[in-house]
C-alpha positions as CSV (number, residue, x, y, z in Angstrom):
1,X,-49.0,-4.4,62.3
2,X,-47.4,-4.6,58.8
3,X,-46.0,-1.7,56.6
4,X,-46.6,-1.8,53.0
5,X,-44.9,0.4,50.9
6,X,-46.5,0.7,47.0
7,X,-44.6,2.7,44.6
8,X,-46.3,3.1,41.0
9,X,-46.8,6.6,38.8
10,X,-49.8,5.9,37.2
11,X,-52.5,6.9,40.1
12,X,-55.6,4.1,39.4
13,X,-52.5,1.5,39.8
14,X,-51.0,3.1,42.6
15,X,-55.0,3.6,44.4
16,X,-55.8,-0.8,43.1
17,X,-52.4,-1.7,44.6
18,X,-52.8,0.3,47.9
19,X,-56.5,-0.8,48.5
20,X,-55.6,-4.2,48.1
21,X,-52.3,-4.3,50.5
22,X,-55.0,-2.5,53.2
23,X,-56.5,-6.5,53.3
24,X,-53.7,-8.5,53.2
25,X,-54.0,-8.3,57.3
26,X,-56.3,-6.4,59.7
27,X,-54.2,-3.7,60.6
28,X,-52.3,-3.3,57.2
29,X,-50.5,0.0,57.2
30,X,-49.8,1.3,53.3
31,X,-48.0,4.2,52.0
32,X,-48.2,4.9,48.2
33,X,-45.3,6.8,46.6
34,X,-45.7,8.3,42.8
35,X,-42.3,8.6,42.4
36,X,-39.2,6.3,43.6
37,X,-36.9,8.9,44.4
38,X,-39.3,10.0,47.2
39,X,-40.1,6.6,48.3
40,X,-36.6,5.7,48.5
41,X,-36.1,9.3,50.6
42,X,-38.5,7.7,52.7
43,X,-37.3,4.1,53.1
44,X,-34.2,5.2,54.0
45,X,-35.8,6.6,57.6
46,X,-38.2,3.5,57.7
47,X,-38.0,0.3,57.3
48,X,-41.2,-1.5,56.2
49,X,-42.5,-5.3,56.2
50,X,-43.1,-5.0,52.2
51,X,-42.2,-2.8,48.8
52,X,-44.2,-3.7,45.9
53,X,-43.1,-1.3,43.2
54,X,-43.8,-0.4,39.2
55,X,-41.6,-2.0,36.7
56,X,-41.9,1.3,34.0
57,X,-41.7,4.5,36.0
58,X,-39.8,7.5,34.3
59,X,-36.6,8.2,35.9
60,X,-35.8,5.2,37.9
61,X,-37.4,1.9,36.9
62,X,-38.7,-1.2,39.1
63,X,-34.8,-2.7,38.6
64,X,-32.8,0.2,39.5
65,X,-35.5,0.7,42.5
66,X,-34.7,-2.5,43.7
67,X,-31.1,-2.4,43.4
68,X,-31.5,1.1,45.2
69,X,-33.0,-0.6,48.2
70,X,-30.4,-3.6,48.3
71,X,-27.3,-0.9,49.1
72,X,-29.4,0.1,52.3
73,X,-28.5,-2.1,55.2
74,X,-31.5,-1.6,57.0
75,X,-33.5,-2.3,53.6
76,X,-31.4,-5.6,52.4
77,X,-33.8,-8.1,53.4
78,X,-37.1,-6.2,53.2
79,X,-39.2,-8.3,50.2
80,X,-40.0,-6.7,47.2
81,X,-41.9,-7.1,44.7
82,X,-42.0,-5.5,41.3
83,X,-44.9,-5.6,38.9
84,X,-44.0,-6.4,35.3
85,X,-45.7,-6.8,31.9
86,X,-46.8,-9.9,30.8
87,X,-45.3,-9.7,27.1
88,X,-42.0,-9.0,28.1
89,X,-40.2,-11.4,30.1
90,X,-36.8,-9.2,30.3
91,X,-38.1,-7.1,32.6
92,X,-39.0,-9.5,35.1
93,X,-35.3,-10.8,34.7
94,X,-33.7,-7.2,35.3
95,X,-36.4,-7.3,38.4
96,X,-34.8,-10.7,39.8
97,X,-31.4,-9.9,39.0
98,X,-31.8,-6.5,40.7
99,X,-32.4,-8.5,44.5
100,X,-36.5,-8.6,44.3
101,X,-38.0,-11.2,45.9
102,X,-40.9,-12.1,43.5
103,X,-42.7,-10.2,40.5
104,X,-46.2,-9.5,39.1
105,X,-47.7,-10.0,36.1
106,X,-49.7,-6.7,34.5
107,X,-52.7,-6.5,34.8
108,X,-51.9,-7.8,38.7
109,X,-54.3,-10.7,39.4
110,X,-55.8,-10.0,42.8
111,X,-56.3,-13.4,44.2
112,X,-52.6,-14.1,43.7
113,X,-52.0,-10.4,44.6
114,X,-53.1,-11.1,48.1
115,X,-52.1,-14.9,48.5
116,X,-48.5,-14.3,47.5
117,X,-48.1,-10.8,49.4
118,X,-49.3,-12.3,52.4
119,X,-47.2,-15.4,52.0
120,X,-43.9,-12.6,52.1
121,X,-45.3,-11.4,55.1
122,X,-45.4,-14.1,57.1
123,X,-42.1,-15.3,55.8
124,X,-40.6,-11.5,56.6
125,X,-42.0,-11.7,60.0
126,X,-41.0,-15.3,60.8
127,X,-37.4,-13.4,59.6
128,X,-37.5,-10.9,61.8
129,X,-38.6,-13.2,64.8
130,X,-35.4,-16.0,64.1
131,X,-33.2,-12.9,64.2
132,X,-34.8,-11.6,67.2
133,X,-34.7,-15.2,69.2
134,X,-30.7,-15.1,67.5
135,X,-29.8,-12.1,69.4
136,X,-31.6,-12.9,72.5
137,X,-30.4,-16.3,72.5
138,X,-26.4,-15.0,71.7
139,X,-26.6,-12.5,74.6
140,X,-28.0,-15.7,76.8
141,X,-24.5,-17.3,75.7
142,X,-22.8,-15.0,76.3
143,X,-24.3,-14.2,80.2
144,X,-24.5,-17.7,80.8
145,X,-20.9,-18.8,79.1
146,X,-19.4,-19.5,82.9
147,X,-22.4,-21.4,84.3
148,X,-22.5,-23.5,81.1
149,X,-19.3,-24.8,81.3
150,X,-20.2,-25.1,85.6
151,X,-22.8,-27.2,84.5
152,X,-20.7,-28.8,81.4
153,X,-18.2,-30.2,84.0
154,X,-21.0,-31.1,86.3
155,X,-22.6,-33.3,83.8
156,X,-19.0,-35.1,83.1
157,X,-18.5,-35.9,86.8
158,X,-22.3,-37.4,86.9
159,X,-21.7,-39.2,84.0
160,X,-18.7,-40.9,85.5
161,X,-20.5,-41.6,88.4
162,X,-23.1,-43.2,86.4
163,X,-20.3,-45.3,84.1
164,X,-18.6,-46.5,87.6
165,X,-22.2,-47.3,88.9
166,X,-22.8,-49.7,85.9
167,X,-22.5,-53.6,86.8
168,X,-20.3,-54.7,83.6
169,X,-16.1,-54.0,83.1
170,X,-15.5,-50.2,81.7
171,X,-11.9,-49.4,80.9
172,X,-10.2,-46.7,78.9
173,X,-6.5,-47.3,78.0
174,X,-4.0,-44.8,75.7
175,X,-1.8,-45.4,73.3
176,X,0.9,-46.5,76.0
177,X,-1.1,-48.9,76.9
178,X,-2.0,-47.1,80.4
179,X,-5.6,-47.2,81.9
180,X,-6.9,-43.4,81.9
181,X,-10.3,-44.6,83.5
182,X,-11.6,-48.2,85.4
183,X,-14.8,-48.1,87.1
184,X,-15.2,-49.8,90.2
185,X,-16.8,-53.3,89.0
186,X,-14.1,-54.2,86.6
187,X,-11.4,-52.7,89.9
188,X,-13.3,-55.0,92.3
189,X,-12.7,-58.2,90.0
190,X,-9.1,-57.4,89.7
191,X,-8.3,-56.8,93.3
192,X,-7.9,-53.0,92.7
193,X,-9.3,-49.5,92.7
194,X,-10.0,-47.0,90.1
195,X,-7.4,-44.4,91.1
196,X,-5.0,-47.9,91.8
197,X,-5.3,-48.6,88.2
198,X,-5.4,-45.4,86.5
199,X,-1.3,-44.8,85.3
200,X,-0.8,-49.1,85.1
201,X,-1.1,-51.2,82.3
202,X,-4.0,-53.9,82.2
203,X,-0.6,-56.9,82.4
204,X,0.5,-54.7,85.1
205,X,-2.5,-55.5,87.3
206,X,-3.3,-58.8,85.9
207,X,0.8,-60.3,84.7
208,X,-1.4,-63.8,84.4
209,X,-4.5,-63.6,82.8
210,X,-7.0,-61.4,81.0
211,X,-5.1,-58.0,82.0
212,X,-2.1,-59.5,79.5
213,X,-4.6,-60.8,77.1
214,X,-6.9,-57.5,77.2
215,X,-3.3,-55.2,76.8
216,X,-2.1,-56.8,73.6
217,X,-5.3,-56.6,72.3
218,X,-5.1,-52.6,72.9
219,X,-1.6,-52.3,70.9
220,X,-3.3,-54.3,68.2
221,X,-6.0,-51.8,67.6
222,X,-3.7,-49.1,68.3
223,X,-1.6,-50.6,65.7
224,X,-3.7,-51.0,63.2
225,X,-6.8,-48.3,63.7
226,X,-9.2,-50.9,64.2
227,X,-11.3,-52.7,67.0
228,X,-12.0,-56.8,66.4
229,X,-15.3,-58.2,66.6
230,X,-17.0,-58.7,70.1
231,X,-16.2,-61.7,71.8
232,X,-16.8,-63.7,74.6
233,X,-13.6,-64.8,77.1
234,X,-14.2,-66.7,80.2
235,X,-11.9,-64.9,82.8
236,X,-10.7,-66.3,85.9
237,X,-11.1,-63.9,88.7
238,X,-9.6,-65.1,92.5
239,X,-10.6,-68.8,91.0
240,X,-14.0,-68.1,90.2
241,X,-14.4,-68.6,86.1
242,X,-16.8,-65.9,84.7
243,X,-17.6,-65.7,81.0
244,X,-17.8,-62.3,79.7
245,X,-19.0,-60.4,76.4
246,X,-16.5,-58.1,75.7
247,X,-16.4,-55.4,73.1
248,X,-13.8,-52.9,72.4
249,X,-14.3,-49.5,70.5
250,X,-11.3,-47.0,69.4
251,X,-11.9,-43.6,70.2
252,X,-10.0,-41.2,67.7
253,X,-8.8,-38.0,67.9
254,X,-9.3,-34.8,65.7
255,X,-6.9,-35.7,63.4
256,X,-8.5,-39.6,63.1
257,X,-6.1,-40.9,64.9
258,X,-6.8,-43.5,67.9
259,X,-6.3,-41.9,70.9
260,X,-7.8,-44.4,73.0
261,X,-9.5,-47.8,73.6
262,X,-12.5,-47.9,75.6
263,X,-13.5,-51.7,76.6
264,X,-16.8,-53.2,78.3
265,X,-17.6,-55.9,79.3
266,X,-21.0,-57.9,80.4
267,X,-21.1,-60.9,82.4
268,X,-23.4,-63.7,80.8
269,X,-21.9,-66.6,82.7
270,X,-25.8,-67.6,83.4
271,X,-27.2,-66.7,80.1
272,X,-24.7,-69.4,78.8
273,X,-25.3,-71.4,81.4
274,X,-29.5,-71.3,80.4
275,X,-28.3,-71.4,76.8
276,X,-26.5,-74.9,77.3
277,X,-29.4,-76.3,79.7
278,X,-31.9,-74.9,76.9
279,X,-29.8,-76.8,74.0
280,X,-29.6,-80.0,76.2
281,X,-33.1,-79.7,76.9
282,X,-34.0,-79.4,73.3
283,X,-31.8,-82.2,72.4
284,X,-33.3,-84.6,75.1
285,X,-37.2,-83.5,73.6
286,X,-35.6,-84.3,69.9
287,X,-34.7,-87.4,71.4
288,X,-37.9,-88.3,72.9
289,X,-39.4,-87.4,70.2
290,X,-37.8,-89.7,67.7
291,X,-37.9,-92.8,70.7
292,X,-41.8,-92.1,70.4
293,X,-42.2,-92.2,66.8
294,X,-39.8,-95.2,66.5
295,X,-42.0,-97.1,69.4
296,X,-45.1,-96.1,67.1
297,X,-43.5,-97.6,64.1
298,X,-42.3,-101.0,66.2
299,X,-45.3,-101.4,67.8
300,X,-47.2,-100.7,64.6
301,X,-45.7,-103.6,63.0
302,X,-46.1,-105.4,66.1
303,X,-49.8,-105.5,65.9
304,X,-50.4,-105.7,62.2
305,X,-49.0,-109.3,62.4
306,X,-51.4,-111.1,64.3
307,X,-54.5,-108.4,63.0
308,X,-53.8,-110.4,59.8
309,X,-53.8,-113.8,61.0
310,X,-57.1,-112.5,63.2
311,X,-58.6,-110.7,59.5
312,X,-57.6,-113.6,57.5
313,X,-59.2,-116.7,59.9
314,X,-62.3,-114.2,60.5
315,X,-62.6,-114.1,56.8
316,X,-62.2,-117.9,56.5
317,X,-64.6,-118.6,58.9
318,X,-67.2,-116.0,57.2
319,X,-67.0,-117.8,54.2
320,X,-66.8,-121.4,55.4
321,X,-64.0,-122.0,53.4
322,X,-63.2,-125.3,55.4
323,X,-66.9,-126.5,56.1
324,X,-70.1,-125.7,57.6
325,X,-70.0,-123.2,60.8
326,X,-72.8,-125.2,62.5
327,X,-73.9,-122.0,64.2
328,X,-75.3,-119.5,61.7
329,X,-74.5,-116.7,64.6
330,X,-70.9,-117.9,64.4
331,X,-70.8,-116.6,60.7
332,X,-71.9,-113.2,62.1
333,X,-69.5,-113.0,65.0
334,X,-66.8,-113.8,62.3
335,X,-68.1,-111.1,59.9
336,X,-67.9,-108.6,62.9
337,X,-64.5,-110.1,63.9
338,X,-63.1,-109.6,60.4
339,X,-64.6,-106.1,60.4
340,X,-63.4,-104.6,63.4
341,X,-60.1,-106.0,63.1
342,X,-59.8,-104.5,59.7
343,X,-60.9,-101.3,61.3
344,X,-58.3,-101.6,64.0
345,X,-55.5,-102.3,60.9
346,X,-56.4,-99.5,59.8
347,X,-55.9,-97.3,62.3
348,X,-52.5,-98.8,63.2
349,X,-51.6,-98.6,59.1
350,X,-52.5,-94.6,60.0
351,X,-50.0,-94.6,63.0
352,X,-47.4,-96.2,61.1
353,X,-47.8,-93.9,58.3
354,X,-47.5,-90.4,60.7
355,X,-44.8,-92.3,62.1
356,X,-42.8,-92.5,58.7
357,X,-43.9,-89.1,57.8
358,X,-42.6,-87.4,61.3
359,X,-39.5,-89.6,60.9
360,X,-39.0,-88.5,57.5
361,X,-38.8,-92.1,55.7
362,X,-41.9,-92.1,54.1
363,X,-40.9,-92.1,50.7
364,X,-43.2,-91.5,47.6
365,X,-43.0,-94.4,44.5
366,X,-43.9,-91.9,41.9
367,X,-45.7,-93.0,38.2
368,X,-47.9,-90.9,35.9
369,X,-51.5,-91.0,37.6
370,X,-54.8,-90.4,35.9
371,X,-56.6,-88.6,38.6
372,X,-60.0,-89.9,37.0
373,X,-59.1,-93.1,37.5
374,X,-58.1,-92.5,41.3
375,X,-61.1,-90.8,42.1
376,X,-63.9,-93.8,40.4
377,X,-61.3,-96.4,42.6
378,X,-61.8,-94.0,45.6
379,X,-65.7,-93.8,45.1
380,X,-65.7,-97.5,45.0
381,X,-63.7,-97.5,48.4
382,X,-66.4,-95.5,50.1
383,X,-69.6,-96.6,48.1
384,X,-70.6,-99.6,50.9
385,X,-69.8,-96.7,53.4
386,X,-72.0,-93.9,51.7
387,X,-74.9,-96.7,51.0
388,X,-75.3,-97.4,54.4
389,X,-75.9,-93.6,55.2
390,X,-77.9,-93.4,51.7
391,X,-75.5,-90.3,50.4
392,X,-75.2,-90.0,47.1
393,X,-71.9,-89.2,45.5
394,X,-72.0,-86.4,42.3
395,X,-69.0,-86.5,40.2
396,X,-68.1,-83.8,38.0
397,X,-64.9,-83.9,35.8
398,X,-63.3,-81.9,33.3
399,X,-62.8,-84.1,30.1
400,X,-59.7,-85.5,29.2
401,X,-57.6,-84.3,32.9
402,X,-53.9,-84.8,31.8
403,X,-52.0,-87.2,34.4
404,X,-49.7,-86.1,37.0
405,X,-46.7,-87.2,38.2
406,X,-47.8,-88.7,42.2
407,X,-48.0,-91.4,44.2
408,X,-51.1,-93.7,43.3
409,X,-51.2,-95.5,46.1
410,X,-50.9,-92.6,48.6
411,X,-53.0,-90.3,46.0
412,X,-56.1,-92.8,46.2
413,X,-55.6,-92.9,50.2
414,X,-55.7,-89.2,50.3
415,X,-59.0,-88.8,48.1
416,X,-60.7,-92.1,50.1
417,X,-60.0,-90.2,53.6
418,X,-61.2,-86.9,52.4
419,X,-64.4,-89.1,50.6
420,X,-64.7,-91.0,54.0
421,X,-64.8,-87.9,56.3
422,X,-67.7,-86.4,53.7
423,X,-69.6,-89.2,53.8
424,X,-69.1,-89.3,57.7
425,X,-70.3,-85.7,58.1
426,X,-73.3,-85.9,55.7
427,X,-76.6,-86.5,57.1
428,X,-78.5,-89.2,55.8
429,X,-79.9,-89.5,52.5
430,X,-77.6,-86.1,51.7
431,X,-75.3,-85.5,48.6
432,X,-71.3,-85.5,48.0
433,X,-69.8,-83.0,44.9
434,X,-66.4,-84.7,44.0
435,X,-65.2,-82.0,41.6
436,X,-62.2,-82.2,39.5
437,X,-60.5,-80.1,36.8
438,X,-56.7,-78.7,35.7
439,X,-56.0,-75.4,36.2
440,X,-52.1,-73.3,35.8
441,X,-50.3,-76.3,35.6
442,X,-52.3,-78.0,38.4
443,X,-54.6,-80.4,39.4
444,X,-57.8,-79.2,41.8
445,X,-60.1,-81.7,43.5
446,X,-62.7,-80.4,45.9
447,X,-64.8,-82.4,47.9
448,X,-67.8,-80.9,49.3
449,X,-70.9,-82.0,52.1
450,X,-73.5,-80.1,53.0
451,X,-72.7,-81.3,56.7
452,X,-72.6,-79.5,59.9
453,X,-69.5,-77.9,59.1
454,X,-67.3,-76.3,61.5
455,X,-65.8,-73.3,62.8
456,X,-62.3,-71.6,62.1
457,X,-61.2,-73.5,65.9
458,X,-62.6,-76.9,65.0
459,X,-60.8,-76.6,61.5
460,X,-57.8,-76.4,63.5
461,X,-58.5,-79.1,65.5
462,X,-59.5,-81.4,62.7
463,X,-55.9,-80.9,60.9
464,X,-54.5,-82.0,64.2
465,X,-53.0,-85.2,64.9
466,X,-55.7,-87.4,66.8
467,X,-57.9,-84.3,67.0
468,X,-61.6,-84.9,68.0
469,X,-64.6,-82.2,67.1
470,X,-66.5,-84.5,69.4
471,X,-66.5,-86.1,72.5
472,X,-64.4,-89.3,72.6
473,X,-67.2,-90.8,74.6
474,X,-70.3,-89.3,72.3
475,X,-69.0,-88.9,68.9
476,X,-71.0,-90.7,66.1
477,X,-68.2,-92.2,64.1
478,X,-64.7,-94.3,65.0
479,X,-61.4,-93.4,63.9
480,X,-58.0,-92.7,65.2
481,X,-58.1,-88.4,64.1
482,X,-55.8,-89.0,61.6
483,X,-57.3,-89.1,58.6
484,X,-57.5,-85.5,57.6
485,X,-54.3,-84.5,59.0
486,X,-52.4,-87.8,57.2
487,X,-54.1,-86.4,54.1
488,X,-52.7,-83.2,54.6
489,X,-49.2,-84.5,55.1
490,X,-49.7,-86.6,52.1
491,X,-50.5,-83.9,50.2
492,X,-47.4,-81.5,51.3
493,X,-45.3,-84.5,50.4
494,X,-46.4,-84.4,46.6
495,X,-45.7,-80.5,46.8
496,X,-49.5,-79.7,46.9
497,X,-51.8,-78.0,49.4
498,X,-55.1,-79.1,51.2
499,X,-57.4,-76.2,51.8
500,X,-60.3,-76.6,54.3
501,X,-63.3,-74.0,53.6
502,X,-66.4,-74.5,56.2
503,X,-69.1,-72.6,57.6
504,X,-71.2,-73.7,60.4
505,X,-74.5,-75.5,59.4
506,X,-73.8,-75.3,55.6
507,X,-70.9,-77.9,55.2
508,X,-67.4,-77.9,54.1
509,X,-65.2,-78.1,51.0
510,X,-62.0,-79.7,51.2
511,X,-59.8,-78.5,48.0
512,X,-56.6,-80.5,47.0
513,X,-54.1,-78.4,44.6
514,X,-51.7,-80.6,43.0
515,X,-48.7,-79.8,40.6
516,X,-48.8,-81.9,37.6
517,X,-45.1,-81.9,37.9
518,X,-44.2,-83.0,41.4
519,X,-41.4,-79.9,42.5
520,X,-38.3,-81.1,44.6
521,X,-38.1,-82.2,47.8
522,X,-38.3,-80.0,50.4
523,X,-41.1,-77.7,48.7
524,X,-43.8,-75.8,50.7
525,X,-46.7,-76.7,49.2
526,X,-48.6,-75.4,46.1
527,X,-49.4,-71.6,45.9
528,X,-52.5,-70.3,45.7
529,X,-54.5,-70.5,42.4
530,X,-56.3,-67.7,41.0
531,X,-60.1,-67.8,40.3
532,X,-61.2,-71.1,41.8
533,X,-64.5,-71.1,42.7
534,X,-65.5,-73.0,45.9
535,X,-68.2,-76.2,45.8
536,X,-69.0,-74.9,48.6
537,X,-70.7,-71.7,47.9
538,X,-71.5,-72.9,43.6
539,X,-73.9,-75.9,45.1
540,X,-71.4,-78.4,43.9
541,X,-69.6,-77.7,40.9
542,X,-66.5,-76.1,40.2
């Protein structure tokens, strides 16, 4: 239980101090002292958890009371704390100076009274129980002083053990070049033991290969207080070639001088060997890879020679250029001829395109586009498409867009595949929002349907390369899946980015962020703009 000790002349002081120390703890123990000649008399046969003490007490003040303390042993670390007057901050430096622990302003506040008191306590006792633990744990050292180092050179004996049980080449030379330690699997490869190679040089078990090699490597280090960089060395051991990670470390001394060099090394002769059939194996996919994309492009060009002889005659013989059909049927089959085949060169202009773009070769013609222009052209390209399905394209423009630097060509073909696939996934009679304005140095162009829409998967799988959302054998529309991703592609190429926003049974909103300044080659793709508002959930304008 803790011992308080108050010292103070004036009684109501002394009788407030020593009523409050009684709750600092349950148990408190307090003796009160009038004058600090007694209470020192006292100390001096006791030794107690706490002192607070007066600053202004005739005879002996708080200062000299403290410094009185200090010269016991037995008292030196007791805390004390001495209660001051608020207008006169010299006294609480005399108090400080003197060896007390912490001081009290007068009148003595008896929240902070209690909190810091108690706070001395605990640290006075956590004290008294490190010294305690000290002792107990010196005289442990001391009993235990032979059975430590039992159990010191116990530990080094297992730890060799353990080092000589390790699959990989451990050595230790000194500064004579001399091994002071091999473990067995690094003795094994050299035709030795452990206690055969301990006294020898590395040359002196191996004259002709890594041993030589490995032992002017040593004087190196030895020479010049530092260890090289790991390597790898393929080492032949009885004629069986091993490659080997090797590392070597200096140990140094007390005085930082090397004393020894400690080598290991780790066989990877079959992670190198997976390594080179990984490499060749990535090399041979590379290689199919660009054999598959230049058959697309051959065959590609293949087929759009005859498709425009077969487009061109179709169209002829739709439009009796050369004469009556005879058959009015025959005009029909010649319309559906011309149609399909142009459907076909499409698809085939698609393949060739990925083809390009996978190969790299796809190059971009660029010219200052108006992007109002491209999107009226594009609207055109899709109208006989959205008639047929009786959806009705909205356009809605900022005034006066400035031009950006693009490829027209591929611009319009990005803005027609993203119209198409609108129009595709709009029921009939529905609406398309073709929404354009500029925005931080960019152009934004979203495209909206209130379709089906589609789910964060089927996004995924629409961006794909020949990706289908339905089945091949049910799905309502034709195409090769590559619009959308060719879009995408088209759009990285001009340093932009295509965002795809859908929910499922509410439609989607494709969003195309241009720079007006096409960035170099090799760029990402646009970042993110701030503030644009989705078609999508603003019923179609931006």
């Amino acid at each position: 239980m803790p011992l308080v000790v108050i010292v103070d002349d004036r009684i109501t002081n002394r009788r407030i101090l020593s009523k409050l120390a009684t709750t600092l703890e349950a148990g408190t123990t307090v003796r009160d002292f009038a004058e600090p000649p007694a209470a020192l008399a006292w100390l001096r046969q006791n030794t107690p958890d706490l002192v607070v003490t007066d600053f202004n007490m005739p005879g002996m003040n708080g200062a000299e009371f403290t410094q009185a303390i200090r010269r016991e042993p037995s008292l030196a670390n007791v805390p004390v704390v001495v209660v001051t007057a608020y207008e006169d901050k010299s006294y609480r430096y005399q108090a400080l100076e003197a060896g007390a622990t912490d001081f009290l302003l007068s009148p003595v506040d008896h929240h902070e009274f209690r909190s810091r008191c108690r706070n001395l306590l605990t640290l006075e006792r956590q004290r008294r129980q490190l010294k305690e633990r000290a002792e107990l744990l010196e005289r442990k050292l001391m009993r235990d002083s032979e059975a430590h180092a039992a159990a010191l050179q116990q530990s080094h004996q297992r730890l060799l053990r353990v080092i000589d049980a390790v699959p990989a080449m451990i050595s230790a030379t000194d500064n004579a070049g001399r091994v002071v330690f091999m473990n067995s699997f690094e003795a094994q490869l050299l035709g030795t033991t452990p206690d055969e190679a301990a006294g020898r040089t590395p040359a002196d078990i191996d004259p002709h290969g890594y041993g030589t090699r490995s032992l002017a490597l040593d004087r190196m280090i030895f020479d010049l207080g530092e260890a090289p960089a790991p390597f790898d060395e393929t080492i032949s051991f009885n004629g069986d070639d091993r490659t080997f990670h090797l590392t070597k470390m200096a140990l140094r001394d007390g005085a930082g001088r090397v004393a020894n060099v400690v080598t290991v090394g780790f066989d990877i002769t079959e992670r190198k060997a997976a390594s080179r059939a990984l490499e060749e194996a990535k090399n041979a996919a590379e290689t199919a890879n660009r054999l598959k994309t230049e058959f697309l492009a051959n065959m590609s060009h293949e087929l759009r020679t005859p498709l425009n002889a077969i487009i061109g005659f179709a169209s002829m013989m739709n439009q009796q250029v050369l004469g009556p059909v005879g058959t009015p049927r025959y005009v029909d089959y010649a319309h559906d001829i011309a149609g399909s085949a142009s459907h076909l060169l499409d698809i085939i202009n698609d393949i060739l395109d990925v083809s390009r773009i996978e190969a790299g070769v796809l190059d971009l013609h660029d010219e200052w586009v108006e992007m109002a222009t491209t999107i009226n052209d594009a609207v055109r390209a899709v109208s006989e498409e959205a008639s047929g399905r009786r959806v009705q394209i909205v356009i809605n423009m900022e005034p006066e867009l400035p031009p950006l630097r693009a490829d027209s060509a591929r611009l319009q073909q990005v803005i027609v595949n993203l119209l198409s696939n609108a129009v595709k996934a709009s029921s009939d009679g529905g609406e398309v929002y073709v929404n354009a304005l500029e925005r931080d140095g960019s152009i934004i162009v979203a495209i909206a349907d209130r379709g089906c829409g589609m789910d964060s998967a089927e996004i995924s799988t629409a961006l794909s390369r020949f990706g289908y959302l339905e089945n091949v054998m049910t799905r309502r529309h034709a195409g090769a899946g590559l619009g959308l991703p060719l879009a995408n592609d088209l759009v990285r190429l001009h340093g932009g980015r295509l965002d795809v926003e859908s929910r499922k049974g509410q439609g989607t909103t494709m969003t195309v962020i241009l720079p007006i300044r096409r960035p170099e080659p090799g760029h990402q793709g646009a970042e993110p703009v701030a503030g644009l508002d989705s078609p999508l959930s603003s019923q179609g304008s931006v």
